[in-house]
FIVO-763742 format. One record per residue (C-alpha): residue number from 1; residue in three letters; z, x, y negated. Coordinates in steps of 0.02 Angstrom, whole numbers, plus 32768, in hexadecimal, padded with zeros to 4 digits. Layout:
{atom NUM; "ala"; {Z; X; Y}};
...
//
This chain:
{atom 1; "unk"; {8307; 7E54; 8297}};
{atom 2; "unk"; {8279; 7E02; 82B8}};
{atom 3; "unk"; {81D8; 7E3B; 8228}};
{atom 4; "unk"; {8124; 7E03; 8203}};
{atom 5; "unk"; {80BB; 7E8F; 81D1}};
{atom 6; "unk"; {802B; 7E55; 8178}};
{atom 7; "unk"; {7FAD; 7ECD; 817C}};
{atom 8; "unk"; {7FDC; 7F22; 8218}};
{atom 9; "unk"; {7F35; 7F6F; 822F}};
{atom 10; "unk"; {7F2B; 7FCE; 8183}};
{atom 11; "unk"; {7F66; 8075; 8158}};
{atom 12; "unk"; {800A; 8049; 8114}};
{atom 13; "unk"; {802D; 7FA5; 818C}};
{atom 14; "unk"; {8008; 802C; 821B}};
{atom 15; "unk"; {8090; 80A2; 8202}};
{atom 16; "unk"; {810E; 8021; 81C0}};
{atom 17; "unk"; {80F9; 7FC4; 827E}};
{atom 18; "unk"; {8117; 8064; 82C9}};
{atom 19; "unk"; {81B7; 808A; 8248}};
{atom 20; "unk"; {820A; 7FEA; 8265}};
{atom 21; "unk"; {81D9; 7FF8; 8320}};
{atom 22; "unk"; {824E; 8086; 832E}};
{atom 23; "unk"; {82DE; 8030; 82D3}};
{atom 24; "unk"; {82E1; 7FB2; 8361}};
{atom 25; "unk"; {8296; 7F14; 8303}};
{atom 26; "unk"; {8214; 7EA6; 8357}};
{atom 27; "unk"; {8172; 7E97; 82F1}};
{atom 28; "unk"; {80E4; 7E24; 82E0}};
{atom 29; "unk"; {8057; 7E69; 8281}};
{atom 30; "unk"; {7FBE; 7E0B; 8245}};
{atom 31; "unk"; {7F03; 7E53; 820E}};
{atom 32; "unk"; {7E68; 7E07; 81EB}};
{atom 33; "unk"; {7E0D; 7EA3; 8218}};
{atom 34; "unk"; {7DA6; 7E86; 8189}};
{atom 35; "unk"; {7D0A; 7F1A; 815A}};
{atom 36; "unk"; {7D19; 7F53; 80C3}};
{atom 37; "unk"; {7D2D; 7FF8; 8116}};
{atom 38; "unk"; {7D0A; 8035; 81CD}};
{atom 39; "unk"; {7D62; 7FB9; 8248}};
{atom 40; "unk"; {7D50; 8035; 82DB}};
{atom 41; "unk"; {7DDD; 8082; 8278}};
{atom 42; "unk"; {7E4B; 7FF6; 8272}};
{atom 43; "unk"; {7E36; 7FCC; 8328}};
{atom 44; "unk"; {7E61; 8077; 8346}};
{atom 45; "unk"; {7F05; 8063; 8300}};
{atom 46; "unk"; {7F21; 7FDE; 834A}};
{atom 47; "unk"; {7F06; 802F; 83F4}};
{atom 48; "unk"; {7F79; 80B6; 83BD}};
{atom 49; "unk"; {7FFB; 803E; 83B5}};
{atom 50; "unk"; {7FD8; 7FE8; 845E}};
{atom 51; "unk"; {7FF6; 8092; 84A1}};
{atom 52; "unk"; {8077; 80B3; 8432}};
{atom 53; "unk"; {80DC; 801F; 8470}};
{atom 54; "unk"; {80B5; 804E; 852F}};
{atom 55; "unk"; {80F8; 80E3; 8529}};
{atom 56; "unk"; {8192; 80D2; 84C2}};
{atom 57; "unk"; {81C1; 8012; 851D}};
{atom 58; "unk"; {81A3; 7FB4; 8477}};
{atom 59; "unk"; {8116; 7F36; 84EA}};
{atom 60; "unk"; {818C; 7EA6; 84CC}};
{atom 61; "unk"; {81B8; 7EBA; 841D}};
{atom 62; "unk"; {8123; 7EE0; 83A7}};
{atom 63; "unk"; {8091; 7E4C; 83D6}};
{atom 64; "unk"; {7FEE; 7E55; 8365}};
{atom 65; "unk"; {7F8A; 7DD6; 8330}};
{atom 66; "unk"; {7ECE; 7DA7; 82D1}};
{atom 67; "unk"; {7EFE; 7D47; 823C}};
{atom 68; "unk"; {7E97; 7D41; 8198}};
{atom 69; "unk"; {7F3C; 7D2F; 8110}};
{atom 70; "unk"; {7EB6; 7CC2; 80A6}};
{atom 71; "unk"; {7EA3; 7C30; 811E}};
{atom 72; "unk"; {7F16; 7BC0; 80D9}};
{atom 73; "unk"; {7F1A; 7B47; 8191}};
{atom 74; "unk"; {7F20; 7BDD; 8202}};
{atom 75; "unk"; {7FB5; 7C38; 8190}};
{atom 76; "unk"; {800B; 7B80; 8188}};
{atom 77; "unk"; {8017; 7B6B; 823B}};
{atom 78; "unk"; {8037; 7C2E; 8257}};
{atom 79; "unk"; {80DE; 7C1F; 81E8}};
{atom 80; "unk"; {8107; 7B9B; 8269}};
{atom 81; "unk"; {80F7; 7BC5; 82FB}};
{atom 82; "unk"; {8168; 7C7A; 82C3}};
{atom 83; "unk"; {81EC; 7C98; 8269}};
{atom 84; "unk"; {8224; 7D42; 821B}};
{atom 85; "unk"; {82B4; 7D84; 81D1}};
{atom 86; "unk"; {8258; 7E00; 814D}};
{atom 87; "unk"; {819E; 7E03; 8128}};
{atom 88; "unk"; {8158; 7E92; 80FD}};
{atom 89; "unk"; {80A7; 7E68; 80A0}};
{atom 90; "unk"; {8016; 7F02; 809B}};
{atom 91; "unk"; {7F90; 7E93; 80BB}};
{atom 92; "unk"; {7EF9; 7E94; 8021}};
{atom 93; "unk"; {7E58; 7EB8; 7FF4}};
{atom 94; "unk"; {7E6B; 7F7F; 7FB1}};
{atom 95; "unk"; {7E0A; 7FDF; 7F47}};
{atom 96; "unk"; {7DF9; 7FE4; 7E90}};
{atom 97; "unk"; {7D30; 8006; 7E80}};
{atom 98; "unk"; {7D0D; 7F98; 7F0F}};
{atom 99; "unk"; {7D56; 7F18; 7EA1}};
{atom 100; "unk"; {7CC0; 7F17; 7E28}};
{atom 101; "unk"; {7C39; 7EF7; 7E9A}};
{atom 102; "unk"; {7C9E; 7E75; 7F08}};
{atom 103; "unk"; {7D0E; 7E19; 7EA4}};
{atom 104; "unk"; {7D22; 7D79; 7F15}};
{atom 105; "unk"; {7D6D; 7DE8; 7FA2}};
{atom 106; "unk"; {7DFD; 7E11; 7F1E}};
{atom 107; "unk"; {7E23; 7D64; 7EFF}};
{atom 108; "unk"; {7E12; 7D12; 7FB4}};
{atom 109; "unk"; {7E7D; 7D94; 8001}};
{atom 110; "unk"; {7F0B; 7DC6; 7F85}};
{atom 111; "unk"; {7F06; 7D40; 7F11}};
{atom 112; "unk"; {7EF8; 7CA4; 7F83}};
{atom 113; "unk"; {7F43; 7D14; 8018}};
{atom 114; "unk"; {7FDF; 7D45; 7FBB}};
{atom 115; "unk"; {8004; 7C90; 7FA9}};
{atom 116; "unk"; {7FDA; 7C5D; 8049}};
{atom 117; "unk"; {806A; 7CDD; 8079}};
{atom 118; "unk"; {80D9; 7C9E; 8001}};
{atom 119; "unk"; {80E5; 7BFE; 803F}};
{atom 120; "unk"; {80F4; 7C2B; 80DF}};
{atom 121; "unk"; {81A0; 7C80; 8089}};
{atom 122; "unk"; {81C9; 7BEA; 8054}};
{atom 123; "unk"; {81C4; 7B74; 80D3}};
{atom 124; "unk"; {8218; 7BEC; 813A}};
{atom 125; "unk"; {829F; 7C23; 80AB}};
{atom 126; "unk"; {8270; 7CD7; 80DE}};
{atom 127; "unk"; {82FD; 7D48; 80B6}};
{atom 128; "unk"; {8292; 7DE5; 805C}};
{atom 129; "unk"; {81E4; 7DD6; 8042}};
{atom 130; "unk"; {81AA; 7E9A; 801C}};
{atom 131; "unk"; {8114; 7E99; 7FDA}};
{atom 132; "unk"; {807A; 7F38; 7FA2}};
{atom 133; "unk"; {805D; 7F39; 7EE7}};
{atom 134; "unk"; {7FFD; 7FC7; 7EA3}};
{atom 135; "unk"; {800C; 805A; 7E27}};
{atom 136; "unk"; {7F63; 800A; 7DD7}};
{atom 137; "unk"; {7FBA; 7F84; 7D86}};
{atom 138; "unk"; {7FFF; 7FF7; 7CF1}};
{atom 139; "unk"; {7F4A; 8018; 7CBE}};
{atom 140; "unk"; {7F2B; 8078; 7C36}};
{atom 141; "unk"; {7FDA; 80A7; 7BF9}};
{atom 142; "unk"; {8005; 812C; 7B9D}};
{atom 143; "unk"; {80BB; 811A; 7BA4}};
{atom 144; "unk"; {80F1; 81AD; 7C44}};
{atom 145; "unk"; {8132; 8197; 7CC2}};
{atom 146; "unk"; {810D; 80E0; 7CEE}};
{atom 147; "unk"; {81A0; 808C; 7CED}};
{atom 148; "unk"; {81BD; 7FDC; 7D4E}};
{atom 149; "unk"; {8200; 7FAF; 7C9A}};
{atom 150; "unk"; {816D; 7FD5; 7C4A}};
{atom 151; "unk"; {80E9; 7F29; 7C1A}};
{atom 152; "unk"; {8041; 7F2F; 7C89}};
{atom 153; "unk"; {7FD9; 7EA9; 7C34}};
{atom 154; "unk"; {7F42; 7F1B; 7C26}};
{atom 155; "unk"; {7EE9; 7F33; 7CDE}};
{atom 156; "unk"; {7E51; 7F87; 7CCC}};
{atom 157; "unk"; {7E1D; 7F48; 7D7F}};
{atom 158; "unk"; {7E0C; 7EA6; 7DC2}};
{atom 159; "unk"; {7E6D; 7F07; 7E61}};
{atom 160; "unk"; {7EF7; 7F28; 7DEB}};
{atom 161; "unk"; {7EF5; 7E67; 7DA5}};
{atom 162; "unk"; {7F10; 7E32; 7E4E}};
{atom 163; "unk"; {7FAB; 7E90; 7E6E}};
{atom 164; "unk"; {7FF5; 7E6B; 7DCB}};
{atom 165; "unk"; {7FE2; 7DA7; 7DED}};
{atom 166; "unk"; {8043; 7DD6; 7E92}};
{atom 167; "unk"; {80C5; 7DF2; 7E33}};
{atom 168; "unk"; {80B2; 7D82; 7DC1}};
{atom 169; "unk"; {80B5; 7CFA; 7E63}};
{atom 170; "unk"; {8152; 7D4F; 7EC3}};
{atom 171; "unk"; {81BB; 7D31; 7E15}};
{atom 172; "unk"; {8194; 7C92; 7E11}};
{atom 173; "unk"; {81AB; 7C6B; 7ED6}};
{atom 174; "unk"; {826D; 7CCB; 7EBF}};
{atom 175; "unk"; {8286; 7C62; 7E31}};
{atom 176; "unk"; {8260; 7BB1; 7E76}};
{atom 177; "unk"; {827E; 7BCE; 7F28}};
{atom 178; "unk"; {830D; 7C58; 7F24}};
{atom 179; "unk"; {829F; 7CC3; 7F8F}};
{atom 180; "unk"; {82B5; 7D7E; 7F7B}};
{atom 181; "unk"; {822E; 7DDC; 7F56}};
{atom 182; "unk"; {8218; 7E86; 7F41}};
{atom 183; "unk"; {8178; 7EE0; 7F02}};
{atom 184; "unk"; {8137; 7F89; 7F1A}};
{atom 185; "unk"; {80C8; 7FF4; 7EB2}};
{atom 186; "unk"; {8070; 8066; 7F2E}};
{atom 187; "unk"; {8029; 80FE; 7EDE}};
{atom 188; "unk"; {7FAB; 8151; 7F2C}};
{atom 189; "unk"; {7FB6; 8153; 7FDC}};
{atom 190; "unk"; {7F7A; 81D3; 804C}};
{atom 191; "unk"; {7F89; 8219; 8103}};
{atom 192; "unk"; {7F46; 8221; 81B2}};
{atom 193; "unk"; {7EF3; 8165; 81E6}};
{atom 194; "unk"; {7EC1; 8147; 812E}};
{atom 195; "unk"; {7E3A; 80F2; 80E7}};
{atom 196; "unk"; {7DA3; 8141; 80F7}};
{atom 197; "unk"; {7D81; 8108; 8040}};
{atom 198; "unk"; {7E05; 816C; 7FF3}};
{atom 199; "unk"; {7DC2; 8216; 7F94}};
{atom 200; "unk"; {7E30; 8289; 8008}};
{atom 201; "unk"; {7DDA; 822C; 80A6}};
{atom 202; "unk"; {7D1A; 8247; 805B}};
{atom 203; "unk"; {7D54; 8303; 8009}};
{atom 204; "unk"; {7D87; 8346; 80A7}};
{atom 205; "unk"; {7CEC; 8304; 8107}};
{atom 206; "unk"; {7C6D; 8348; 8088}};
{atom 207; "unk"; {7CEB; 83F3; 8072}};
{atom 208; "unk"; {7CD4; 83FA; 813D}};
{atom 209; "unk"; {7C1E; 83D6; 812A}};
{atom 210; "unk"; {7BE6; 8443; 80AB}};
{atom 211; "unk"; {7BB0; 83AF; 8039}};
{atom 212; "unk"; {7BBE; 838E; 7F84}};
{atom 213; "unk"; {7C5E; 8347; 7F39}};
{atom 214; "unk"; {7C74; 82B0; 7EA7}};
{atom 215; "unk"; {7CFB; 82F7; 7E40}};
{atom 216; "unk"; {7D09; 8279; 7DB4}};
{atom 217; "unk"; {7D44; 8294; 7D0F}};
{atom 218; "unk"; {7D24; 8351; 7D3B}};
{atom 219; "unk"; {7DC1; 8343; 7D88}};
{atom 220; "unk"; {7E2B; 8332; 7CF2}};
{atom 221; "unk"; {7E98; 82AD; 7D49}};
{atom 222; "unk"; {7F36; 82A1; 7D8D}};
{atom 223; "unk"; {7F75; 823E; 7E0E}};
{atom 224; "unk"; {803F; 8207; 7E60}};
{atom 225; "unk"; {7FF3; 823A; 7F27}};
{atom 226; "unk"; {8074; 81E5; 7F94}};
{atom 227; "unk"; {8075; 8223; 8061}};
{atom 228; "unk"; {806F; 8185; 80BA}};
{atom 229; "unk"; {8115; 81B3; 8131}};
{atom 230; "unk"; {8179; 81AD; 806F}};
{atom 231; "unk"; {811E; 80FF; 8048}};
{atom 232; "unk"; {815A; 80C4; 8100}};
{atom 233; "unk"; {820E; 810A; 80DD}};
{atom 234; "unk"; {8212; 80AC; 8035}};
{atom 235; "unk"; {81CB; 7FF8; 8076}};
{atom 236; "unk"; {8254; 8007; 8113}};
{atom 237; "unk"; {82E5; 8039; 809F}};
{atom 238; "unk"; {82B4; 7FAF; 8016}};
{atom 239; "unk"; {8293; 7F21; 80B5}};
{atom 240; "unk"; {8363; 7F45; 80B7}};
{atom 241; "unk"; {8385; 7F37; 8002}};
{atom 242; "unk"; {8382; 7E81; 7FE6}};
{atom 243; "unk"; {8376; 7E75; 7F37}};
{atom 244; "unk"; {83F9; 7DF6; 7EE7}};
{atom 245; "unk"; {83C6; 7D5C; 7E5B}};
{atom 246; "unk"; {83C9; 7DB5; 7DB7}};
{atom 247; "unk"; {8388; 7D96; 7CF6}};
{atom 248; "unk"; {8341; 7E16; 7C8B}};
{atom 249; "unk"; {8369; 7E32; 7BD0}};
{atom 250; "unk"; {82C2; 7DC8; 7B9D}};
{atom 251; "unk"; {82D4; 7D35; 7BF8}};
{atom 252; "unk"; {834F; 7CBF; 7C51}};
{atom 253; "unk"; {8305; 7C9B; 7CE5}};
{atom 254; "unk"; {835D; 7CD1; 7D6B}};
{atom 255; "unk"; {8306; 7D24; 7E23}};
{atom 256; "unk"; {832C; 7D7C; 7EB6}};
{atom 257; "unk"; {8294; 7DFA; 7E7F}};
{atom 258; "unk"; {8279; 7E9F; 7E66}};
{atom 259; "unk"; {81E3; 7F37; 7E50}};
{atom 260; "unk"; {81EB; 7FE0; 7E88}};
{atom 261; "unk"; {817A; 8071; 7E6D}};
{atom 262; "unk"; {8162; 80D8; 7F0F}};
{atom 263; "unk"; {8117; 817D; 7ED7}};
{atom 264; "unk"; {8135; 8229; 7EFD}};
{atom 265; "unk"; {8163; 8247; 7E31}};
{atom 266; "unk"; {8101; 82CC; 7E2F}};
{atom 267; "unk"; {8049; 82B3; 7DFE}};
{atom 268; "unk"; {7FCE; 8356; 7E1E}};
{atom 269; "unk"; {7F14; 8375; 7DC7}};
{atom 270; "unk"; {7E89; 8345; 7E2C}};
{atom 271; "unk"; {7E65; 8410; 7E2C}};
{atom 272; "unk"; {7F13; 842F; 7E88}};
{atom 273; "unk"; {7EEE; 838B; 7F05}};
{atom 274; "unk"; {7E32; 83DD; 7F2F}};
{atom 275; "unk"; {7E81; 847C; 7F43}};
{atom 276; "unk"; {7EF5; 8444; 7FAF}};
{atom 277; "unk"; {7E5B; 8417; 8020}};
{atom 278; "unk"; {7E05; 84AE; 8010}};
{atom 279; "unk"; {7E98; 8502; 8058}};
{atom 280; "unk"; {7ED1; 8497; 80ED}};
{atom 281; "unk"; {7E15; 8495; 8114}};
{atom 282; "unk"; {7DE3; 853E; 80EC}};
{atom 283; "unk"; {7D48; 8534; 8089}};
{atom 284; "unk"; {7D23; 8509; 7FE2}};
{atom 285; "unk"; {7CE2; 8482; 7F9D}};
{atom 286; "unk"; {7C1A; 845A; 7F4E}};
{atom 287; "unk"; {7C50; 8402; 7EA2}};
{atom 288; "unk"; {7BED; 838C; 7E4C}};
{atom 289; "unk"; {7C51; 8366; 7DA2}};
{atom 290; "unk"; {7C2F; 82AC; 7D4D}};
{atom 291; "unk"; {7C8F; 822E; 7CDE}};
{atom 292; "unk"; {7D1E; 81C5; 7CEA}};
{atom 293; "unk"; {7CF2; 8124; 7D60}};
{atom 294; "unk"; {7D07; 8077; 7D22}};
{atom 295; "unk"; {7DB0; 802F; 7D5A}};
{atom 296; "unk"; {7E03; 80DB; 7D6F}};
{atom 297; "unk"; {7E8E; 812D; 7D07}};
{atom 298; "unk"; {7EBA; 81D9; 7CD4}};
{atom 299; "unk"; {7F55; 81DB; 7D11}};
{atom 300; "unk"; {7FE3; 819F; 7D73}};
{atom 301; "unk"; {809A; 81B7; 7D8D}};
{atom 302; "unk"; {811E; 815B; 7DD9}};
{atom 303; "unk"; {81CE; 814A; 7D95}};
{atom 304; "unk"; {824D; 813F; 7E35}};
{atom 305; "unk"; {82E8; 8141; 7DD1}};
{atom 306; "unk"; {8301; 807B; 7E13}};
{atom 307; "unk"; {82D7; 80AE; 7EBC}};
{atom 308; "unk"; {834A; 813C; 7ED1}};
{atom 309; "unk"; {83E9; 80E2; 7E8A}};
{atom 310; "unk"; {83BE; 8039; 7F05}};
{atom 311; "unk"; {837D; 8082; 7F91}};
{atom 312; "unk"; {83B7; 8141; 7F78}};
{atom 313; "unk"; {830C; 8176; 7FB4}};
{atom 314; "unk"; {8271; 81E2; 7F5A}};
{atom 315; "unk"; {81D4; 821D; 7F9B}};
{atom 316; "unk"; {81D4; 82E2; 7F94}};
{atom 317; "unk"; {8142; 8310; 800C}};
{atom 318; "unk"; {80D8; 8395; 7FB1}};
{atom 319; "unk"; {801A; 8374; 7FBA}};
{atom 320; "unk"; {7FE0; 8420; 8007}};
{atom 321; "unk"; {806E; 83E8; 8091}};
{atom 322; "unk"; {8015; 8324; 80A7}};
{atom 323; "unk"; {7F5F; 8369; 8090}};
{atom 324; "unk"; {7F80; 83EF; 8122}};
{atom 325; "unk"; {7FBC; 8368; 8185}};
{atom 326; "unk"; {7F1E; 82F4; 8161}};
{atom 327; "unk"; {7EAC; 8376; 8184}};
{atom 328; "unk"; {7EFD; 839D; 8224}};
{atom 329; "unk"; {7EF0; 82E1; 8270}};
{atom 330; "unk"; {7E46; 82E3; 8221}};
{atom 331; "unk"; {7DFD; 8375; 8274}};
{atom 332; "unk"; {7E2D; 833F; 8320}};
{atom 333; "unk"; {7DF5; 828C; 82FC}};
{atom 334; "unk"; {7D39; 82E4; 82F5}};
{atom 335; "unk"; {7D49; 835D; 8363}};
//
């Protein structure tokens, strides 16, 4: 088949190329190469994958190319000059705190963005648009685990608003334009080539380092970590699952739609993640203890159940497993 990858330059995006590489698709991904965080990074995975393709003989089927998903003309005349079988949508602005102090960036890229990507779906009458959602859009719920079923009217982050109204646009595109959609609520991804914003990125630097630690909420959170090959396996195996027009028991509208959680059902303590550190770096860590962050939660914790009986897959890797791996790409990356 032949796949957009939006994206391609991002943690996720980068491993899913390589994934559906392997399975003998051609890809096209897009990035805007944007810097909310170090680009040097992103062009280094996207050297990777030059070299990747060399050596494996994928030069002829993976092609990338600098495309900002929020420029309505230039996404217009992308969608025709290619067309795709499945598009596989990880392009957006990340980053729940980074949402307070730049709200704009939010809006152009995964508000206006998403839609620029949906209409590329429908003037092509894409077969499966897959698309990233987020664990932040259940909030502050109290009701564990987080279930797809569960309501998630409450973001506490304009982040989390943003993926919500994803949703909220991909059941209304499968409704109208019989375009299936299927959405995916990412929790907590981690990994080697992650962003450098992520608190097991900055942890391990300042572990290394000798330097002071921000544990927030004293560490009395607890988070779904998901290893980044198990959020790979689940966006390949759903890209197959094409999901079929259906109505739910509240309204009659019918859509070829659906929401999974990917999550490793399994959330740990902030204590157990930092200790995890500790030991795949082998020092301990300088802690300095403060309060809950605006726009964070205490807690998160995926619900597979639909995943497993759709897809038949779970995540399962154990975080001492995924942190040892981290730390070992990480310490040769600064050797």
């Amino acid at each position: 088949m032949k796949i957009l990858v939006t994206g391609s330059a991002g943690f996720i995006g980068f491993f899913t190329v390589q994934a559906l590489l392997k399975q003998g698709h051609q890809v096209i991904g897009i990035d805007n190469l944007n810097d909310y965080y170090d680009v040097n990074l992103k062009q280094a995975r996207l050297e990777f994958l030059e070299r990747f393709c060399v050596e494996n003989g994928y030069d002829e089927e993976y092609r990338f190319l600098k495309v900002n998903i929020a420029d309505r003309e230039a996404m217009a005349e992308f969608f025709k000059q290619y067309e795709f079988d499945r598009v596989i949508h990880l392009a957006a602005q990340a980053g729940v705190r980074y949402s307070i102090e730049n709200p704009n960036a939010y809006v152009d890229s995964n508000v206006v963005g998403f839609v620029n990507v949906l209409e590329g779906c429908r003037q092509q009458k894409t077969a499966h648009l897959v698309y990233a959602s987020s664990s932040s859009v259940y909030g502050m719920n109290t009701k564990i685990p987080f279930s797809t079923d569960d309501r998630v009217d409450f973001p506490i982050s304009l982040y989390a608003a943003t993926k919500k109204s994803n949703e909220l646009m991909a059941h209304t595109y499968s409704h109208l334009y019989n375009i299936p959609t299927t959405g995916l609520r990412f929790f907590t991804v981690y990994g080697p080539w992650g962003r450098p914003d992520m608190a097991y990125f900055s942890f391990t630097k300042k572990i290394l380092n000798g330097e002071t630690i921000d544990v927030f909420n004293h560490g009395q959170m607890e988070r779904d970590f998901t290893y980044i090959d198990d959020i790979v396996e689940g966006v390949v195996r759903v890209m197959d699952y094409v999901p079929q027009s259906q109505q739910t028991e509240i309204t009659s509208a019918q859509a070829p739609y659906k929401i999974y959680n990917i999550g490793n059902n399994q959330p740990i303590t902030l204590e157990r993640f930092i200790n995890a550190i500790e030991s795949a770096t082998d020092k301990k860590a300088v802690r300095n203890n403060l309060p809950m962050q605006p726009g964070d939660v205490p807690r998160t914790y995926a619900d597979v159940s639909d995943l497993m009986e759709d897809v038949g897959f779970k995540p399962s890797t154990e975080i001492e497993e995924g942190i040892q791996k981290f730390v070992d790409w990480y310490r040769i990356q600064n050797q």
